[in-house]
Every structure is written in structure tokens, then in C-alpha cells.
C-alpha positions in Angstrom: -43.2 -96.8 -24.3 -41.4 -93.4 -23.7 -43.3 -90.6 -25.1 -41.7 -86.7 -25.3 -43.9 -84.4 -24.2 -46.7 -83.0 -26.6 -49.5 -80.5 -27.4 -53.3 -81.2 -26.7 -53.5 -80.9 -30.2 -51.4 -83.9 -30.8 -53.2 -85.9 -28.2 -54.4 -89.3 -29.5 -57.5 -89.4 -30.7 -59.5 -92.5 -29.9 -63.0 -93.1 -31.2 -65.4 -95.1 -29.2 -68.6 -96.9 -29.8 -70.7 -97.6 -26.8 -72.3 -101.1 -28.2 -75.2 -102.4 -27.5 -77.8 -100.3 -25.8 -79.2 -102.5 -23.3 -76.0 -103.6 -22.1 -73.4 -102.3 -20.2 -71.3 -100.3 -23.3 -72.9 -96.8 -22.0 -72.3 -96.5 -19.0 -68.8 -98.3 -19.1 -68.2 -95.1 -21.6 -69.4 -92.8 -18.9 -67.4 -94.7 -16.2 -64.0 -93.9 -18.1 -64.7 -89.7 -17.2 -64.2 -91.4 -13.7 -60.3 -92.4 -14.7 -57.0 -91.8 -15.3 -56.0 -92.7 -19.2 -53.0 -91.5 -20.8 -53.7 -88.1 -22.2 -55.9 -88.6 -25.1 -58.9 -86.6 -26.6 -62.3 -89.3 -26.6 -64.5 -89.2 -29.1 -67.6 -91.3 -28.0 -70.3 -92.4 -30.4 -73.6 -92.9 -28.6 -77.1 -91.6 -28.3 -76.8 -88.5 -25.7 -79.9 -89.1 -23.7 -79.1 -92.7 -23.3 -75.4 -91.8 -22.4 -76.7 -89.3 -19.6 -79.5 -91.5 -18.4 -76.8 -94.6 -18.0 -74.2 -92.7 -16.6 -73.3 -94.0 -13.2 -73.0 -90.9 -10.1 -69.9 -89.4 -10.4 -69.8 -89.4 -14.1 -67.8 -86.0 -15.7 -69.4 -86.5 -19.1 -67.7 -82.6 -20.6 -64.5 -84.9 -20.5 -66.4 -87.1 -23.7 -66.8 -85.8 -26.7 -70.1 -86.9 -27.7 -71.0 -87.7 -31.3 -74.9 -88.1 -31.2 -76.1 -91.2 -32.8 -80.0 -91.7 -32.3 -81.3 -94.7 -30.6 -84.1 -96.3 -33.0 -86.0 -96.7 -30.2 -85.5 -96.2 -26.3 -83.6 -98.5 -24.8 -84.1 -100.9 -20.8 -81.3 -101.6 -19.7 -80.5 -105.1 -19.6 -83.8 -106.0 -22.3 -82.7 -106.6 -26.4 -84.7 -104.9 -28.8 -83.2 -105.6 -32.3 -85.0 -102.5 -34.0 -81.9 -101.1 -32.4 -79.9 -103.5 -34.2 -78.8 -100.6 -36.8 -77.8 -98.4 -34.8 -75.8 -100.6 -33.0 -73.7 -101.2 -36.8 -74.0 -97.5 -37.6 -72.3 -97.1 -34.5 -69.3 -99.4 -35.8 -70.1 -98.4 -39.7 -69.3 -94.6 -38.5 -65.9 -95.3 -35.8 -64.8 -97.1 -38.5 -64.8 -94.0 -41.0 -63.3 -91.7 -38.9 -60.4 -93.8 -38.0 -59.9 -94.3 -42.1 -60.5 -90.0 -43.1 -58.0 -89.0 -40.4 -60.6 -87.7 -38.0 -59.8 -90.1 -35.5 -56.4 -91.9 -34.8 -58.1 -95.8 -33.0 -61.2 -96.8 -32.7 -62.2 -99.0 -29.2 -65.1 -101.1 -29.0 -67.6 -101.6 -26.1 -69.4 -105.3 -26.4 -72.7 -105.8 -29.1 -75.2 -108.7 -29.0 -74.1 -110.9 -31.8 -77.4 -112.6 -32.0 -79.7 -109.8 -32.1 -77.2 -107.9 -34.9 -78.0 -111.6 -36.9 -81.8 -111.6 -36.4 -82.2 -108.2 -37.5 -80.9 -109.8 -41.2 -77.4 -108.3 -40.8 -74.8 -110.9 -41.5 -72.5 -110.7 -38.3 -70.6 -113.2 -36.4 -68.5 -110.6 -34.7 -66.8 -107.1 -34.5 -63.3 -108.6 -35.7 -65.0 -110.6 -39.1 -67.7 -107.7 -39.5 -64.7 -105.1 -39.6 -62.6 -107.1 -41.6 -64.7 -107.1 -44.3 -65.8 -103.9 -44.1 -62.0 -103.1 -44.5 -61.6 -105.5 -47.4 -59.1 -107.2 -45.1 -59.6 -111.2 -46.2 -58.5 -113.2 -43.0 -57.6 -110.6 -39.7 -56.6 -111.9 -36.5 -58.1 -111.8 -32.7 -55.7 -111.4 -30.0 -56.2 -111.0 -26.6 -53.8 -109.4 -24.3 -53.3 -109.6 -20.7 -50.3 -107.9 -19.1 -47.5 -109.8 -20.8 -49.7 -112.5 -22.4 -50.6 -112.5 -26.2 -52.9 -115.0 -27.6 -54.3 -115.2 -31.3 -56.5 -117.5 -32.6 -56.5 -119.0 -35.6 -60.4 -119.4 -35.9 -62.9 -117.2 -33.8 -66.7 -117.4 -33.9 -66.5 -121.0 -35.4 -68.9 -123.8 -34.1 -66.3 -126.7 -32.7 -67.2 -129.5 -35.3 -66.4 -127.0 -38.1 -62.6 -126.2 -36.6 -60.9 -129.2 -37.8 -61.8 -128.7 -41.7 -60.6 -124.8 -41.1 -57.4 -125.3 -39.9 -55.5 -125.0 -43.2 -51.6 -124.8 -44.5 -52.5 -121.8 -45.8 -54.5 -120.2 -42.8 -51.9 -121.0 -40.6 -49.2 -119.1 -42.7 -51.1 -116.1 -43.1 -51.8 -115.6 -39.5 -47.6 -116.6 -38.5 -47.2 -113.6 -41.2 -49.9 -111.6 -39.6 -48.6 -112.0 -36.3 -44.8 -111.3 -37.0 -45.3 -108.0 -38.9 -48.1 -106.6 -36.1 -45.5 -107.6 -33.0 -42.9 -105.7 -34.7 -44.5 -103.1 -36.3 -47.2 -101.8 -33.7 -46.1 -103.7 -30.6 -42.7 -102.9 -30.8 -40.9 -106.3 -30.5 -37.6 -106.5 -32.7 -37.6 -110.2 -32.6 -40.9 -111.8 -31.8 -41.1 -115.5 -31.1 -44.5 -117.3 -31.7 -45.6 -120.5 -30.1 -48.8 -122.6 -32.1 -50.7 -124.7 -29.9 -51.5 -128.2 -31.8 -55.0 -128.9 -32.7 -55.5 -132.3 -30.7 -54.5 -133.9 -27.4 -50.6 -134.2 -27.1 -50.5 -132.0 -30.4 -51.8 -135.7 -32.3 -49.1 -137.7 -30.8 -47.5 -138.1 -34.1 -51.0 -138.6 -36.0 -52.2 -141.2 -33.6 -55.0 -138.7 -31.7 -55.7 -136.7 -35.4 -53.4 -135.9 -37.6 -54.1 -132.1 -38.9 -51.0 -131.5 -36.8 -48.9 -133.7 -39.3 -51.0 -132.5 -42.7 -51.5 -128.8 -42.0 -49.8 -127.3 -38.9 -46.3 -128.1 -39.0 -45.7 -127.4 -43.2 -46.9 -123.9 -42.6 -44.4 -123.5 -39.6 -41.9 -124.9 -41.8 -43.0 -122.2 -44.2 -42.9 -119.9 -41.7 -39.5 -120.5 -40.5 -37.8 -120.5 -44.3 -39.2 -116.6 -44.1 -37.1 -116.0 -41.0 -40.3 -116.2 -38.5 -39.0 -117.4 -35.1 -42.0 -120.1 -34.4 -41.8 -123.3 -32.4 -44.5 -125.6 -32.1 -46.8 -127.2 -32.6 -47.4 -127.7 -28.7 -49.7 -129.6 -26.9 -52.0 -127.3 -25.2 -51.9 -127.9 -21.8 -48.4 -127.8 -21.5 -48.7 -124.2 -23.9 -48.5 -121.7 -21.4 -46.6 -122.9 -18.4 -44.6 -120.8 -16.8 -41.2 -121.6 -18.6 -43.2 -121.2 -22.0 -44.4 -117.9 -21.0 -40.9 -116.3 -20.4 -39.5 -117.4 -24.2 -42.6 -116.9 -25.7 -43.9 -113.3 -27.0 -47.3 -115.2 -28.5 -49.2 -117.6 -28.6 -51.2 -118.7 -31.5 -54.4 -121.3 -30.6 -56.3 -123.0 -33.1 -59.6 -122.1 -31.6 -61.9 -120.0 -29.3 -62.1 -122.1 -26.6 -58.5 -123.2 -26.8 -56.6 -120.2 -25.7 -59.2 -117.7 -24.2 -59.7 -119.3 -20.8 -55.7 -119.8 -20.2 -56.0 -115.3 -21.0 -59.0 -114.8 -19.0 -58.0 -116.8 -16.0 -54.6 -114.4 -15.9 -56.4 -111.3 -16.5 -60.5 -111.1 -16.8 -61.7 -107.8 -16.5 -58.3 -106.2 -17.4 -57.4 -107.9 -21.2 -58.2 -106.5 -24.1 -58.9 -107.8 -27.7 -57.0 -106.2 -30.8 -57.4 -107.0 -34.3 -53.9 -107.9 -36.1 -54.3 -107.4 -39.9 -56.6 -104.3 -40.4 -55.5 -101.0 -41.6 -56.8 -99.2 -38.8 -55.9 -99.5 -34.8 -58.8 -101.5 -32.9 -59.0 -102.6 -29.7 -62.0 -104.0 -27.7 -63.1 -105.5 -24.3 -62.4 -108.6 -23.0 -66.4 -109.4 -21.9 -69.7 -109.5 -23.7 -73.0 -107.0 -22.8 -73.7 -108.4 -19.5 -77.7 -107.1 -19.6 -77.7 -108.4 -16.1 -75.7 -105.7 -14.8 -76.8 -103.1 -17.3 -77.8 -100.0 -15.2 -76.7 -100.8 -12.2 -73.4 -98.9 -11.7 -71.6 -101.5 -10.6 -70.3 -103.2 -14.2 -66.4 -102.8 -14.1 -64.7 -100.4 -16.3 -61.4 -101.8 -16.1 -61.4 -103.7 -19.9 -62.8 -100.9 -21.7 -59.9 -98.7 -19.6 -57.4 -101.2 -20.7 -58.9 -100.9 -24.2 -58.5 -97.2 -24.4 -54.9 -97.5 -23.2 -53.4 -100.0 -25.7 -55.3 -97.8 -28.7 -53.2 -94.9 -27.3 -50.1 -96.7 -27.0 -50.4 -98.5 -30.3 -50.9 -94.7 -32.2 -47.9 -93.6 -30.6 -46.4 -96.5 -31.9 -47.3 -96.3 -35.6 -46.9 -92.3 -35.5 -42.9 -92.7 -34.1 -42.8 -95.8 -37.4 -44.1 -93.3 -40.1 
């Protein structure tokens, strides 16, 4: 979007948490001093002696502002140790704060380790669920974006055999809702349309391959459309995001994980970012986990975290120009 020119007092300010320690998070923070972003002032959460010791060659780390958060205990590169696991949700715990006093306008995340959050006794499935509730948000939506593909999904960090039973009238509804007022509001689009994928092969085939497309999905379009969201679906999948969908589509929503990430992924790895619909504060996230087996090598590629940093700016500028 057009912006008119402003002070560096007005920049945006972005808040960033550097994730897990042994992963690549720190030095993908140190990587961005190596970039152009929009002009924005970074604030970067992170423990200062891992930051410098991560930082690839090259590295202007004056262009950070660095909010020291202590490491529990040092931390290899590319080995888990979950008596780092609270830091790790201090990090969050703390971004998440300064986004909500003011201090900071978004707040971008570099990738955690789900699992070692969970075995340290910390309920946590994921940033988007672990942020939601934090946030006293009941049901937020992930989207992923790459270039000019949008997809949501209806459930996230679900195991497969439990999708079925969670895909509800009511769920659907709420995220149609979600995903209307978010396009408009902070993406900008006057008159978004919204695709849903079905559930099952050929969308059920008119309940012959499963029938949650008949009982569940279509009502809440209905719904949907009575409210004066422009939805059209459900789809099969793989016909979802062919080329003539893509150009009258403006999103997509999936009904799980699996079904819409690797269509995203496959158009833009590396560059897509993941923002949370729903919340009351701007978040936006990578498109990749911790990869430990590139952690401290230099060579992990900055270019979703960039990405990340760049939609959080764009989406401020959005909600300052609506208020």
C-alpha cells in the first residue's frame, strides 16, 4: 500500500522473538540487520550473548534493538534442552505484552519446538492456539500467505483421525466471519471472496465418499452467505487452487493442516508467512520450523522471517490509516 512519508518516530514498531535457542530463530534475527525492510524500528527479544554468538559474518546487530531475555542455560546449536523451555514462552509471554501496552505496534515470530515446550509441562500445541488463549481469543485462525495466495485452515495442530468430528456448523461460520472482517479490515480487500475446500474426496460426492460436506459445511456457507459473505464452495480439493480458481478467489479456507499447506508451500517455501486472523494484536510468523540441522551454520535462509517482518509492517499501516 501507498504510505506518505513519516518521521522515525512514527516508524512501525515490530517486536520479535527469536524462538527456540538451538534452532535457527537467532541467527535468522541477526540475518535481517543484513536486509532491506520497510523502514521500521525492531525490537528483538533474545538472550544477547546467544544473539552475538549466532550471528552469521556480516551481521550489523546496532540496527536491533535488543531486549535481553536470559537463556536458562547455554544453548548448542542444533541440540534441545527443555530447561530452556521457559524462556522460550517468556519470550512469547513478553512480545505479546508489549504489542497489548502500546510499546510495540506487531509482534513476528521466529519457529519454537512444540514438543520440548509440551515436555517441559507447558500446555502448547502451537504459537497461534498458545496466543489465542493467552488473548482470551476462543477460536483464531492460521493463514498462510504467499505472494497473492491466502489459505486458512479450519483446524491446525489436530491429529488426522480427530478432523472429521471438528469440523462443525458452527466452526465453519466463525472462521467465514473471521476471515471476511480480517480481509477487509487489515488486508484491505473491499469485497473479499472465500473459497472452502470440502472435507473428502470430490467434496463427498453428494454424501457418497462422507458426508460432513452435506451435515456441516455447506449450512454454515449458507449462513454465511444470508450475512452478505461472498463464499463458494464447498470444493473438491484438488481442483481448489487451479489456476482459474486462483484469479476469482481472494482465500481459501481448508479443513485441515495437511490439506492446504503444501498447495502454499509449493508456490512459495521460504518466502510465506503465517498470520493469525482473530487476535487483537498484529502477528505474523515464518513459514518453517527450527531446523536444528542448520542451526549455526550461516547458511539457514532469512527470507520467511523477512517476509514476516514485512506483512507486520504493512498490516500496522493498515490498522493505523482504519483508526
Amino acid at each position: 500500500m501507498r504510505r506518505m512519508s513519516i518521521s522515525r518516530a512514527e516508524y512501525p514498531r515490530i517486536i520479535i522473538t527469536s524462538g527456540e535457542p538451538a534452532g535457527i530463530g537467532p541467527e535468522l534475527c541477526a540475518q535481517l540487520t543484513r536486509v532491506d525492510l520497510p523502514p521500521c524500528e525492531l525490537h528483538c527479544l533474545v538472550d544477547q550473548s546467544l544473539l552475538e554468538t549466532r550471528a552469521p559474518a556480516g551481521s550489523k546487530l546496532d540496527r536491533l534493538k535488543i531486549v535481553h531475555r536470559p537463556l536458562a542455560v547455554p544453548s548448542v546449536a542444533g541440540t534441545l534442552d527443555s530447561r530452556n523451555a521457559g524462556y522460550v514462552v517468556r519470550l512469547l509471554d513478553d512480545a505479546l505484552e508489549s504489542v497489548k501496552n502500546g510499546a510495540c505496534d506487531a509482534m513476528v515470530t521466529a519457529p519454537v519446538q512444540k514438543s520440548v515446550i509440551a515436555a517441559s509441562g507447558v500446555p502448547f500445541s502451537g504459537h497461534t492456539e498458545y496466543l489465542a488463549e493467552r488473548c482470551g481469543t476462543p477460536k483464531p485462525v492460521m493463514m498462510l500467505v504467499a505472494g497473492g495466495l491466502r489459505i486458512a485452515l479450519a483446524t491446525t495442530h489436530l491429529p488426522l483421525r480427530q478432523v472429521p468430528d471438528a469440523i462443525t456448523q458452527p466452526l465453519v461460520l466463525h472462521i467465514l466471519r473471521i476471515m471476511h472482517a480480517d480481509l477487509k479490515n487489515a488486508f484491505g480487500i473491499k469485497n473479499p471472496r472465500i473459497a472452502v475446500c470440502g472435507l473428502n474426496p470430490h467434496a463427498g460426492e453428494v454424501g457418497l465418499l462422507g458426508d460432513e460436506e452435506i451435515r456441516q459445511i455447506s449450512p454454515a456457507i449458507e449462513v454465511a452467505r444470508a450475512e452478505n459473505i461472498d463464499v463458494v464452495g464447498p470444493i473438491p480439493a484438488d481442483t481448489a487452487f487451479v489456476p482459474s480458481q486462483l484469479v476469482k478467489v481472494d482465500a481459501f479456507l481448508a479443513m485441515f493442516h495437511d490439506q492446504g499447506l503444501p498447495v502454499l508451500k509449493h508456490a512459495g517455501f521460504g518466502h510465506a508467512v503465517n498470520v493469525t486472523l482473530g487476535l487483537p494484536v498484529i502477528r505474523t510468523s515464518v513459514d518453517h520450523g527450527t531446523a536444528l540441522s542448520l542451526a549455526g551454520t550461516g547458511r539457514a535462509d532469512v527470507g520467511s522471517l523477512r517476509a514476516a517482518v514485512e506483512l507486520a509492517v504493512d498490516l500496522t499501516y493498515r490498522r493505523r490509516s482504519s483508526h
